[in-house]
C-alpha positions as CSV (number, residue, x, y, z in Angstrom):
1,X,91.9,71.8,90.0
2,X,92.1,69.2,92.8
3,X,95.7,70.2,93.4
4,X,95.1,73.6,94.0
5,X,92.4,73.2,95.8
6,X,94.7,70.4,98.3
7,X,97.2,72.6,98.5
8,X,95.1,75.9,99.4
9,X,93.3,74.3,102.4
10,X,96.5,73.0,104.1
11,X,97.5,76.6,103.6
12,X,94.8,78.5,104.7
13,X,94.1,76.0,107.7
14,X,97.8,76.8,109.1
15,X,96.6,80.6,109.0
16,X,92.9,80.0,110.3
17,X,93.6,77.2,112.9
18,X,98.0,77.8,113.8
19,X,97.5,81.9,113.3
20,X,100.3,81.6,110.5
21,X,100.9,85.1,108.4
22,X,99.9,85.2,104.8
23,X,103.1,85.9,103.4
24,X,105.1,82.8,105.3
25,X,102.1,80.3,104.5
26,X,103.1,81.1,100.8
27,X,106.6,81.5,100.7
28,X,107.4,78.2,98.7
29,X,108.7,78.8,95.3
30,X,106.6,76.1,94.3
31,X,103.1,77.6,95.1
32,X,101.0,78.1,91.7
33,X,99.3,80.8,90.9
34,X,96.1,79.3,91.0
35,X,96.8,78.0,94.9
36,X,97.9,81.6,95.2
37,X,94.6,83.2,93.9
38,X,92.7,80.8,96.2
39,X,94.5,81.5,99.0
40,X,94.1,85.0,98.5
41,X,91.1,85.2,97.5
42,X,89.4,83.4,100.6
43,X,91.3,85.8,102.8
44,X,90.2,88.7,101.1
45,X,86.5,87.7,100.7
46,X,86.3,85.7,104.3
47,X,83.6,87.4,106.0
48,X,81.6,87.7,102.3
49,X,81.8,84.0,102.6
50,X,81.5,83.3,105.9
51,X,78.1,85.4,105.4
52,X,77.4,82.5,102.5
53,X,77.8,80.2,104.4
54,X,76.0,81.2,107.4
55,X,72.9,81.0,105.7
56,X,73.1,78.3,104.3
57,X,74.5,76.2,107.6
58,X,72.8,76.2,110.7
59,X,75.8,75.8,113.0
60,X,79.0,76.5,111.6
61,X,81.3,73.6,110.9
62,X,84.8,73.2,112.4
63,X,88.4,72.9,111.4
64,X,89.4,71.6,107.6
65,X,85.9,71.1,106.4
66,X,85.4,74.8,107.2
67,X,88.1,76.2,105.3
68,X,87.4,73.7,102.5
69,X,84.1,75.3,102.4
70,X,85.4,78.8,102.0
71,X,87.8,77.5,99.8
72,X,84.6,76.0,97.4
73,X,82.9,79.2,98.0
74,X,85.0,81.6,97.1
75,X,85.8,79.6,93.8
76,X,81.8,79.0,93.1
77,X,81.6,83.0,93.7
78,X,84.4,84.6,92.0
79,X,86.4,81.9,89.5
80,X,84.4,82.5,85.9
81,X,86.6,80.3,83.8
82,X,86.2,76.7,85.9
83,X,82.6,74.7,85.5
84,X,80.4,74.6,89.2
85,X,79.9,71.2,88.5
86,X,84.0,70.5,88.7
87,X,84.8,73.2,91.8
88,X,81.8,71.0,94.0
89,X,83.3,67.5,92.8
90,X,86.9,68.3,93.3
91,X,86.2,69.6,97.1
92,X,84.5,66.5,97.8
93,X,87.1,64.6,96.5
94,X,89.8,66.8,98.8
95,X,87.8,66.1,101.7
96,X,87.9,62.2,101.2
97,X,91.9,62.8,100.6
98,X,92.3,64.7,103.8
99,X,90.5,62.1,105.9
100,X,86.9,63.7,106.0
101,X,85.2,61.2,104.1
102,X,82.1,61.1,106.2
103,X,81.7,64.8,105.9
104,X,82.2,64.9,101.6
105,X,78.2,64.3,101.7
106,X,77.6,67.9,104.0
107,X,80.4,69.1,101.4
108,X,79.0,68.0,98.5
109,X,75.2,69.6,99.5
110,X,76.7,72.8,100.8
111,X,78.7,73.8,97.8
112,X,75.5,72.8,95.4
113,X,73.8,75.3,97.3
114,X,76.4,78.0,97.1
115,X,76.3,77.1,93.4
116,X,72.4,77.5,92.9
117,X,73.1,81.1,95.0
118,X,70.3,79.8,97.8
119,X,71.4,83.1,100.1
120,X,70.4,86.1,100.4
121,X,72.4,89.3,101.0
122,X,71.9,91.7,104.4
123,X,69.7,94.8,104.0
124,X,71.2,97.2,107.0
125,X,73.7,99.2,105.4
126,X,76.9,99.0,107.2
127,X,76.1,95.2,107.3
128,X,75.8,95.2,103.7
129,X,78.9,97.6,103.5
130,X,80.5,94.6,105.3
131,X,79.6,91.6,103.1
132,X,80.2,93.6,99.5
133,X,83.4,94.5,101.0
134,X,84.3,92.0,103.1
135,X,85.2,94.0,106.0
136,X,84.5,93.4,109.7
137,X,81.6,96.0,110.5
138,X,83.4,97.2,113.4
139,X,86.2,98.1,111.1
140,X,83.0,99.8,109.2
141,X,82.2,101.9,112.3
142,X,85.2,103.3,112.6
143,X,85.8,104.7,109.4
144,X,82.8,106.6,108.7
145,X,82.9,107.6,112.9
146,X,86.7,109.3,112.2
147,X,86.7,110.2,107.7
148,X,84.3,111.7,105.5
149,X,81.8,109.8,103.7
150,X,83.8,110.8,100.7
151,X,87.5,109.2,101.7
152,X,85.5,106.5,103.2
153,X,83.8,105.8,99.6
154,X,87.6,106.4,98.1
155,X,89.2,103.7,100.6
156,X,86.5,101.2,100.2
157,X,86.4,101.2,96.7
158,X,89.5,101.9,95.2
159,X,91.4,98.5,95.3
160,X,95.5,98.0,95.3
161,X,96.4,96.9,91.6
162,X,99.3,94.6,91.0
163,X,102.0,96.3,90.8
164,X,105.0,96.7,93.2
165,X,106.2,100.2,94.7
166,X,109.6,99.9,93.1
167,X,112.6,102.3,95.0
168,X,116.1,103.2,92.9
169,X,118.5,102.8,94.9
170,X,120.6,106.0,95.3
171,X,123.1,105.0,94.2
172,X,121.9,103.3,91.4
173,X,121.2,105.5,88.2
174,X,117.5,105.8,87.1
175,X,118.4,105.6,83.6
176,X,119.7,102.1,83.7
177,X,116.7,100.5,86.0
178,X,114.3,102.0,83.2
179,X,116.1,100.7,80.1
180,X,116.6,97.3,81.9
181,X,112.1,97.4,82.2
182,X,111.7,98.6,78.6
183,X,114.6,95.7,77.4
184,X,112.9,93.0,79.6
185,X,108.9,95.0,77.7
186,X,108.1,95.0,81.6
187,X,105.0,97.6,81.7
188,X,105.6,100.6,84.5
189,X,104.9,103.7,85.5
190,X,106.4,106.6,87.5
191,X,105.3,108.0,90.5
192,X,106.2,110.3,93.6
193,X,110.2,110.1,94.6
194,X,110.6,108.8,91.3
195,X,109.5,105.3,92.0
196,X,108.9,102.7,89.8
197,X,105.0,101.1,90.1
198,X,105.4,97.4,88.4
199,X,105.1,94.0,88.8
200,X,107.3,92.3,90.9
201,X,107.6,88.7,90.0
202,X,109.8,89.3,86.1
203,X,112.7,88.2,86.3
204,X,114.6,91.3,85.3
205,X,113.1,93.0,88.7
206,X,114.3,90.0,91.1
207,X,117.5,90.4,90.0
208,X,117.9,94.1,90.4
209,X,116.2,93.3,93.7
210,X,118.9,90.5,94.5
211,X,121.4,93.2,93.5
212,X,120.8,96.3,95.2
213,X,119.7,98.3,92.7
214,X,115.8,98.5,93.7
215,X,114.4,97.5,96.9
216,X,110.3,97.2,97.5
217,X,108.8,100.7,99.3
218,X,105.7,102.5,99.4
219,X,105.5,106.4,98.9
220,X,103.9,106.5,102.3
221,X,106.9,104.4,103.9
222,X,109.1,107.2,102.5
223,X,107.3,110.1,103.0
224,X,108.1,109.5,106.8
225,X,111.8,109.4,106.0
226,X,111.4,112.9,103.8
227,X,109.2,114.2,107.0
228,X,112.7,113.8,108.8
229,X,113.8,116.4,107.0
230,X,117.6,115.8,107.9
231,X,120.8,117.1,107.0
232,X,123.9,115.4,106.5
233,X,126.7,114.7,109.1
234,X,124.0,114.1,111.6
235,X,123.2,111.4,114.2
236,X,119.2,109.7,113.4
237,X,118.0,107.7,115.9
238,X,115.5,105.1,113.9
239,X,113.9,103.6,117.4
240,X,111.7,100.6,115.9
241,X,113.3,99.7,112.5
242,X,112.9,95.9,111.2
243,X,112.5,95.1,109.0
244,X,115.2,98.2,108.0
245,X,113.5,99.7,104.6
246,X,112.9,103.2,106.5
247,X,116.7,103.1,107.9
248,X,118.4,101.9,104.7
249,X,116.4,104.9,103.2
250,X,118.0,107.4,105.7
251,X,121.5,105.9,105.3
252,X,121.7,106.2,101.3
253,X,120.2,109.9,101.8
254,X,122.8,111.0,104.0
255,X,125.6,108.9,103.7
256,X,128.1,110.8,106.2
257,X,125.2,110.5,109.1
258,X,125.2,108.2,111.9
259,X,122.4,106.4,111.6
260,X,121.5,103.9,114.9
261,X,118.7,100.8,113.6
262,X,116.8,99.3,117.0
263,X,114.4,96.3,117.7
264,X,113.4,94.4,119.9
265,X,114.6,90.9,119.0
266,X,117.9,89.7,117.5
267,X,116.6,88.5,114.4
268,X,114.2,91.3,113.1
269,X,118.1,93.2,113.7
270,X,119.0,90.4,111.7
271,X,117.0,91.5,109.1
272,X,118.0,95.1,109.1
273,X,121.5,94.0,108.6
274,X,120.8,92.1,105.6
275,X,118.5,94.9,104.1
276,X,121.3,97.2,104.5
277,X,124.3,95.1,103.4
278,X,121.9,94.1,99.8
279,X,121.4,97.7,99.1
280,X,125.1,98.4,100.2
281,X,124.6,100.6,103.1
282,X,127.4,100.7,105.2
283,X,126.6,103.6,107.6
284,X,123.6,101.7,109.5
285,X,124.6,100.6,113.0
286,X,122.2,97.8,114.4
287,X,121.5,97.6,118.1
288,X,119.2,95.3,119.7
289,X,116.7,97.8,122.0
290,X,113.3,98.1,123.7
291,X,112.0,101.1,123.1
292,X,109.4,101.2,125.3
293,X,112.5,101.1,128.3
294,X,114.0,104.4,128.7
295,X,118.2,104.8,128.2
296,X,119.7,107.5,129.6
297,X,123.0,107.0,128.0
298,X,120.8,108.0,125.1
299,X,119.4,111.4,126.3
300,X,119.5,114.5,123.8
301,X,122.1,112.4,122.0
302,X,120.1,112.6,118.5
303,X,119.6,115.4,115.9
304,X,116.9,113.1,114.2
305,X,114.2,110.3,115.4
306,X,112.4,107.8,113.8
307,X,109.7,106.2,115.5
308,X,108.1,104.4,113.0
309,X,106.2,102.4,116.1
310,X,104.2,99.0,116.1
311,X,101.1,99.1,115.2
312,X,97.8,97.1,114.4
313,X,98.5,97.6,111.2
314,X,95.6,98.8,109.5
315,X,96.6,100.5,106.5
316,X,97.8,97.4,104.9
317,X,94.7,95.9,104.5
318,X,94.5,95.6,100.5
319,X,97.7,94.2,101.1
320,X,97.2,91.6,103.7
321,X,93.9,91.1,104.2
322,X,94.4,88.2,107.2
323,X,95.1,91.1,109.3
324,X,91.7,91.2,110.4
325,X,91.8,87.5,111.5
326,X,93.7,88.1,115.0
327,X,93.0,91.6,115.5
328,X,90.2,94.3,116.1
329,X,89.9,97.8,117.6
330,X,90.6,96.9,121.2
331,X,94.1,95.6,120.0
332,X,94.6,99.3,118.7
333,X,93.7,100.7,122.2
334,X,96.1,98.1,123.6
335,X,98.9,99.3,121.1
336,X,98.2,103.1,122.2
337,X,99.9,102.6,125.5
338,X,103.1,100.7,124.3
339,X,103.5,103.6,121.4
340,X,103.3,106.6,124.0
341,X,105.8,105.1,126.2
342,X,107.9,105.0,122.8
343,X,107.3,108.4,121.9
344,X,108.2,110.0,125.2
345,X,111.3,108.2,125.5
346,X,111.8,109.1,121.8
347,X,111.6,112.7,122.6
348,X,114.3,112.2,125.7
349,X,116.8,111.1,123.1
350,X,116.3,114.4,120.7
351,X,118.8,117.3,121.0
352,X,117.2,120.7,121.2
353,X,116.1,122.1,118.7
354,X,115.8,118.3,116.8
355,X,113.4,116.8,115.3
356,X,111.1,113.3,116.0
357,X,109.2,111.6,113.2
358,X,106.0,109.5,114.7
359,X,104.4,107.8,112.4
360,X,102.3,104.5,111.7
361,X,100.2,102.5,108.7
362,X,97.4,102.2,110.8
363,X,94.1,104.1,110.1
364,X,92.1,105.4,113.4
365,X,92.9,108.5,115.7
366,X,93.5,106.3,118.9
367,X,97.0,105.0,117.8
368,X,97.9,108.0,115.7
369,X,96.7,111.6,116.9
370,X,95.7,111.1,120.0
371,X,98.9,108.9,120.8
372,X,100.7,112.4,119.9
373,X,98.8,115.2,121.5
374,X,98.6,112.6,124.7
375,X,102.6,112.8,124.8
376,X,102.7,116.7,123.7
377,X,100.5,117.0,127.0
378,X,103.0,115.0,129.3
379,X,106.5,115.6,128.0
380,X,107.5,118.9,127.3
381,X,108.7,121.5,125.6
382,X,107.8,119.9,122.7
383,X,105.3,121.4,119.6
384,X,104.1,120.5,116.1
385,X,106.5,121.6,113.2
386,X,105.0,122.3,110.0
387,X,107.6,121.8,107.4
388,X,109.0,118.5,105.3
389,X,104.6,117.1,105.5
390,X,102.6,117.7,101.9
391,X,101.0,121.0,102.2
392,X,103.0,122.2,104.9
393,X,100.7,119.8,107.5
394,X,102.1,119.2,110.9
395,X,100.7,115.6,110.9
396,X,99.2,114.0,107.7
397,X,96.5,111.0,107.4
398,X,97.5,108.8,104.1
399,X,94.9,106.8,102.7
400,X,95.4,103.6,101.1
401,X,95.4,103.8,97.1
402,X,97.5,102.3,93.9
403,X,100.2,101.1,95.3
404,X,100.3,102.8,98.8
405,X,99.4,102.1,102.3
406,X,97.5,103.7,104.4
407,X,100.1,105.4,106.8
408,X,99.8,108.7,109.8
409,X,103.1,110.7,110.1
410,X,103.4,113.7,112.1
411,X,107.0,116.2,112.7
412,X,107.5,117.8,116.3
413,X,110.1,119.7,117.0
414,X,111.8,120.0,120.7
415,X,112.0,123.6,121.3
């Protein structure tokens, strides 16, 4: 257990103290599972356990000895199968291996009190909403201020299993995918566009990955591709693309289109390009681009746009739960701005009569609806289009669920 618990803490003190992604922290392929579930687990249960812990410390400790204490606490608190006794002894021998001898005492009497459960939970509700979830209560707030207590229940309890949102490629046949699952007794499932819900790390799916044949998408990713609802021998405009999934997508649908990939930096094109040459895509044309800068040589030059803008990111929560680390509602007001300036110039490069995809996997109204009506009110003529959205919708809210994100994606039309 001491190796795990070693190698979590250097990991989760490059994404507390350096501000390191998840994902990049833990992308050695020698990274057990255990590590993994620790690492995971303290970034999913952090503000749980930094509620632990706050009752139990009276001023909060700094650095490695705090993240070895979330790191003990979130073992003592949610690992069943490893003894108290060993999780407190093995911290307090990391902390004498990482050079914080004189704090393994503190460790040692924390962790024994974690153990013996000497806290209390809150009473207020959206504070205890907070702690059983583990969710900032800002982040509370604004749910139940802009969704029904009845999605909110649905989004706060429902949790992502572990499966993978699988896509075919098109030009892959179905058939084959399935029989290569059922040879390799890989459990799956099928859902909407005839993806493929199962686990990612057999072998047999990495090396369809590797291939071509399947790439990683959610159903909410590709509904904003559907929304488009294109026709071949067009020119699509995909104005913030990297890391290329949604423009791949677009390019095997309609394969004698034009389809132009932005970003803003030369290697998030990079990664388009690779995207597109694994699935064998040979009709996506890369450009490097800002698209908050407007282009005239691009005006009313498109049939179709993408903006599939930046966002805060929201929806991917049960994903990547160290999104709330750096971020917080003001960082979505921030984002607003930068994502209208896309949109208008996104509009400028529709023909008439086109169509212009907006969409996000972010949660609250300020970067999604009222981003849109705040553009339909400057730039015109310009209105909603109800057609290629589930139930005929002219935008759509997408909560996050099984294997989904939580994504916004609205269709105008430039009339």
């Amino acid at each position: 257990m001491r190796k795990y618990i070693d190698v979590a803490l250097k990991i989760l003190n490059k994404i507390f103290d350096e501000g390191s992604y998840s994902n990049r922290a833990l992308s050695s392929d020698k990274t057990s599972d255990m590590t993994t579930k620790l690492v995971y687990g303290v970034l999913e249960r952090n503000i749980e356990i930094e509620w632990v812990l706050s009752c139990l410390v009276k001023k909060q400790p700094k650095g490695m000895v705090f993240t070895l204490l979330k790191v003990g606490t979130y073992a003592l608190l949610h690992l069943d199968n490893v003894p108290h006794f060993a999780i407190v002894s093995e911290c307090v021998e990391v902390a004498k291996s990482n050079g914080l001898k004189g704090q393994s005492g503190f460790v040692n009497a924390v962790l024994k009190r974690v153990s013996r459960r000497e806290f209390t939970l809150p009473k207020d509700e959206k504070q205890s909403l907070s702690v059983k979830y583990s969710l900032p209560t800002w982040f509370i707030d604004r749910l139940f201020a802009e969704y029904d207590k009845k999605d909110v229940e649905d989004l706060l309890d429902k949790g992502f299993n572990n499966y993978e949102s699988i896509r075919i490629n098109e030009k892959q046949s179905k058939e084959d995918v399935l029989k290569r699952l059922e040879d390799e007794h890989i459990e799956f499932t099928i859902g909407e566009y005839d993806t493929i819900m199962a686990p990612a790390d057999s072998k047999a799916v990495k090396d369809m990955f590797n291939s071509g044949w399947i790439t990683f998408q959610a159903v909410s990713s590709m509904k904003a591709v559907y929304a488009l609802g294109a026709i071949d021998n067009s020119k699509i405009l995909d104005l913030c693309s990297a890391p290329g999934g949604k423009a791949v997508l677009i390019g095997e649908l309609f394969p004698n289109s034009e389809v132009t990939a932005c970003d803003l930096h030369k290697h998030r094109i990079d990664l388009v390009d690779k995207y597109a040459k694994r699935m064998g895509v040979c009709n996506v044309v890369t450009t490097i681009n800002d698209g908050t800068k407007f282009r005239k040589d691009w005006v009313e030059k498109f049939d179709y746009v993408l903006v599939d803008a930046p966002c805060s990111c929201f929806g991917t929560f049960k994903k990547h739960p160290d999104v709330f680390l750096n971020r917080n509602y003001n960082h979505c007001i921030e984002l607003s701005k930068l994502q209208r300036k896309i949109l208008e110039n996104a509009i400028q490069y529709t023909k008439k009569g086109g169509i212009i995809v907006y969409s996000t996997c972010t949660l609250f109204d300020v970067e999604n609806i009222e981003v849109v009506n705040s553009v339909l009110n400057k730039v015109t003529p310009v209105n909603f289009q109800c057609d290629g959205l589930p139930n005929d919708k002219a935008y759509v809210r997408l909560l996050p669920k099984d294997c989904s994100d939580g994504f916004f994606i609205a269709r105008l039309k430039k009339i």
